[in-house]
N, C-alpha and C positions, 0 to 999 in steps of 0.2 A: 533335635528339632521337636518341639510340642507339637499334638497332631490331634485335632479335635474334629469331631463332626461340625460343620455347620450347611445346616442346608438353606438354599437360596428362596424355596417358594416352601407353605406347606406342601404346598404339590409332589415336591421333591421327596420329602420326609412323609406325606400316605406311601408315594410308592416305595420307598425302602422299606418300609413296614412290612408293607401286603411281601414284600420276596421273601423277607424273614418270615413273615406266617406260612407261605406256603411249601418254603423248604422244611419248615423244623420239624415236620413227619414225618422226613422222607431219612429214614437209619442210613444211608447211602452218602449223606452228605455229611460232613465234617465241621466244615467251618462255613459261614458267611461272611465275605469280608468284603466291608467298603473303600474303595480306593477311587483315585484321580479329585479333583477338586474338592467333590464335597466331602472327602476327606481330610484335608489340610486347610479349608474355611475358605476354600478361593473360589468359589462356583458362583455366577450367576443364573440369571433365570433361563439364560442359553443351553447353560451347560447340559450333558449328560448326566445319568446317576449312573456312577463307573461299581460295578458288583462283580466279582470271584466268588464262584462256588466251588470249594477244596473238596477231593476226594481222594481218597486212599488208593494207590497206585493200581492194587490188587483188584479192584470195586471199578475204578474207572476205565478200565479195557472195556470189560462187559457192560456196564450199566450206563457211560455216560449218554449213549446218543436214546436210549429208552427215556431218561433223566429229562434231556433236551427236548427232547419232543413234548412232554408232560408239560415242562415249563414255555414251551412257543405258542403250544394251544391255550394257555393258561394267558399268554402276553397278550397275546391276540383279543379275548374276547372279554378281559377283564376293563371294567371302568377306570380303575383309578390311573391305570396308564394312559388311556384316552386322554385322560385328564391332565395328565406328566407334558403328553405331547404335541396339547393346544398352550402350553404355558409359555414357551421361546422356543426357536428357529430349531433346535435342535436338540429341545427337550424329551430325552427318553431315555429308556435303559436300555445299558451299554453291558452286557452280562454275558462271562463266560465262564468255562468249567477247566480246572487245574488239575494234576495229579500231585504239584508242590514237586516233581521231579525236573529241576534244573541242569541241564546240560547244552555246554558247548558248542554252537552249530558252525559245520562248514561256511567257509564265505569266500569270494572272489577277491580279487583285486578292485575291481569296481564297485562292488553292492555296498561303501559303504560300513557302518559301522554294524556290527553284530547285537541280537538284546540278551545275551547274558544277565547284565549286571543288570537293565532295566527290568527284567521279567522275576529277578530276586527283589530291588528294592521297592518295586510295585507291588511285590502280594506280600511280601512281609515288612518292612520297614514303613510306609509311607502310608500306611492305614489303619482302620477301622476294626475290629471284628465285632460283628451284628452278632454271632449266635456260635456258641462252639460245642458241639455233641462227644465230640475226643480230645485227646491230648498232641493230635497230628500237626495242629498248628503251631503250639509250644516246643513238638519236638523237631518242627523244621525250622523255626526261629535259634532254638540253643544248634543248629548244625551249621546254620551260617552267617548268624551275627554272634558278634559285630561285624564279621568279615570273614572270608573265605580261606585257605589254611595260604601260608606263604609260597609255599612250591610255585601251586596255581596260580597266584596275583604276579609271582615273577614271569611267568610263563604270560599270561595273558597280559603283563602290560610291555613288555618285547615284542610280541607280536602286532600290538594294535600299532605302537611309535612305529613299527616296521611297513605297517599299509599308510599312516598317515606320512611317512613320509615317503612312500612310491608317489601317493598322490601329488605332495609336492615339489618334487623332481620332473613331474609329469608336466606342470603347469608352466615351464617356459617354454617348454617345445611344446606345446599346442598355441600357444602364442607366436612366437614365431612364424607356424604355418597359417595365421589367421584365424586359425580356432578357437574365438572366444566365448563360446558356450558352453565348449568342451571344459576350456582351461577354468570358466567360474566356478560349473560343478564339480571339477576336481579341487577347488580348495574349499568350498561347499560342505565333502566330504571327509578331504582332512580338517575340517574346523570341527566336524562333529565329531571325529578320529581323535581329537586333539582334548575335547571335550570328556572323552570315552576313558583316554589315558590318564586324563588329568584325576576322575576319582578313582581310578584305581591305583594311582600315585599315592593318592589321599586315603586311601581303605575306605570307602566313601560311596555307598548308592547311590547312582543318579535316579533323577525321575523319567527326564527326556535330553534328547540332545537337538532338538529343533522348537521348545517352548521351554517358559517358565525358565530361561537361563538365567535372566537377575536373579532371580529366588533362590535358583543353586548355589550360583558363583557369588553373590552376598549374603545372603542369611546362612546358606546350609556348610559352604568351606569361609565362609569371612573373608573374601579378597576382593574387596572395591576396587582396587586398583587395578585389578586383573580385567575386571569386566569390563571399566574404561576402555581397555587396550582393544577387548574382544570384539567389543562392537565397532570399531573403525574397521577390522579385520572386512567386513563383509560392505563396508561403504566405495563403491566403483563410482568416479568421476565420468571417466574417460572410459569407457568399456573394450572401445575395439582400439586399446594403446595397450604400454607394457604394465601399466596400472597394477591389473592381477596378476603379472609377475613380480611387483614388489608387495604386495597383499601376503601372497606366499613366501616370501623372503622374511617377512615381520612374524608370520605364523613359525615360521621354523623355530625364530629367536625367541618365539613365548617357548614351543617346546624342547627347546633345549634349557632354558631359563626353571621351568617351572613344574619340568619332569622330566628329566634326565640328570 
C-alpha cells in the first residue's frame, strides 16, 4: 500500500512541524512517527494529527511521564495548536508515547477483539516517519514485517476463530430468550473477530476493525466481493426476530469460506 503524507489544512502540517521541532532535541526520543489519516492521504479538516513518539524500552520506564509532561505544557500554551483546534470539530493532536514493545494482552470472552496486530501495523506499517535520531525504528520494522514469525500467526489466528465463534454460538440463545441487544453485540464482536482473523489469515496488518473497512477489505487484501457480503452482515430489518440469528449463520459461512 503507498502511504504518503497528505495534510487536510495548513493547519494541519504547522502543527506536525512544530512536534517535530520540539522533540528533535530531546536525545530520549527515537523516532517521530505519523500515523492515522494524515498519514495515508485520508484526513479532512475534522480529523486529528495522529503522532507516536518511540523510545527505547530502557529510556521509556524512566523518562516517558518527565517527556509528557514537557510536551502537555508545551500543547497547552503553544499557538499553533490553538490554531489545529479552531480548524474542525475535532482538530487537534492525538499524540502518544511507545516503547515499540509489542505484546500479546489477556482478553475475556466478551471484550472483543484484542490490538496486537492493530498497535504493530499502526506504528510501523501504516505510517509516516517525521524524524529518526536511531536505528530503533528500522530495527523494529526488520523484526516484524512483513509479518510476525509462523508459530505465533498459527497460535493467534486459532485462538481469535475460537472467540469469534463463542460469539456466534452465543447469538441464538440470546435470541431466543429475547435478548436482542445482547445477541447484536455478540455478532458485533464476532464481525470485528472475524475481521481480526481474517488479516491474520492473510499476514496482513489491519488498521481498525470498526472504520475504514472498504479501504482494508478493497484496496489493502483486494476482495470486493468479500466486502459486499460484509456489509449486509451488520444490515438488521427486523431486530427483535430471528434476523440476527441468520446474520450470524452468514458470518460463520464467510469464516469458514475465507479463513479456515
Amino acid at each position: 500500500m503507498q502511504i504518503s503524507a497528505v495534510y487536510p489544512t495548513i493547519e494541519h502540517k504547522r502543527a506536525s512541524e512544530t512536534v517535530v521541532n520540539f522533540f528533535s532535541t530531546c536525545p530520549d526520543v527515537e523516532a517521530i512517527i505519523l500515523k492515522g489519516s494524515c498519514a495515508r492521504g485520508k484526513a479532512t479538516r475534522d480529523s486529528c494529527l495522529d503522532i507516536a513518539v518511540l523510545m527505547l524500552p530502557e529510556i521509556f520506564s524512566t523518562e516517558k511521564n518527565v517527556l509528557e509532561q514537557r510536551w502537555n505544557n508545551f500543547h497547552e500554551t503553544e499557538e499553533v495548536f490553538k490554531a489545529l483546534r479552531q480548524v474542525g470539530k475535532y482538530s487537534n493532536v492525538d499524540l502518544d508515547f511507545t516503547d515499540g514493545c509489542f505484546v500479546p494482552q489477556l482478553r475475556s470472552w466478551t471484550s472483543g477483539p484484542d490490538e496486537f496486530e492493530l498497535e504493530i501495523g499502526n506504528t510501523l506499517v501504516y505510517i509516516i516517519s517525521l524524524l529518526e535520531h536511531g536505528d530503533y525504528l528500522k530495527r523494529l520494522k526488520a523484526k516484524w514485517l512483513p509479518y510476525y514469525d509462523e508459530t505465533l500467526r498459527r497460535k493467534r489466528l486459532d485462538m481469535v476463530c475460537h472467540y469469534c465463534q463463542n460469539n456466534l454460538d452465543h447469538i441464538p440463545l440470546y435470541v431466543d430468550r429475547g435478548l436482542y441487544f445482547q445477541a447484536f453485540h455478540r455478532l458485533y464482536d464476532a464481525f470485528r473477530e472475524f475481521l481480526q482473523a481474517l488479516f491474520i489469515f492473510h499476514r496482513t496488518y489491519p488498521i481498525a476493525y470498526d472504520k475504514w473497512i472498504k479501504e482494508q477489505i478493497v484496496d489493502i487484501l483486494g476482495m470486493p466481493k468479500l466486502y459486499q457480503q460484509l456489509v449486509k452482515i451488520l444490515e438488521i430489518n427486523n431486530f427483535e426476530s430471528r434476523e440476527i440469528s441468520y446474520k450470524a449463520e452468514d458470518l460463520h459461512s464467510l469464516l469458514k469460506k475465507y479463513v479456515k
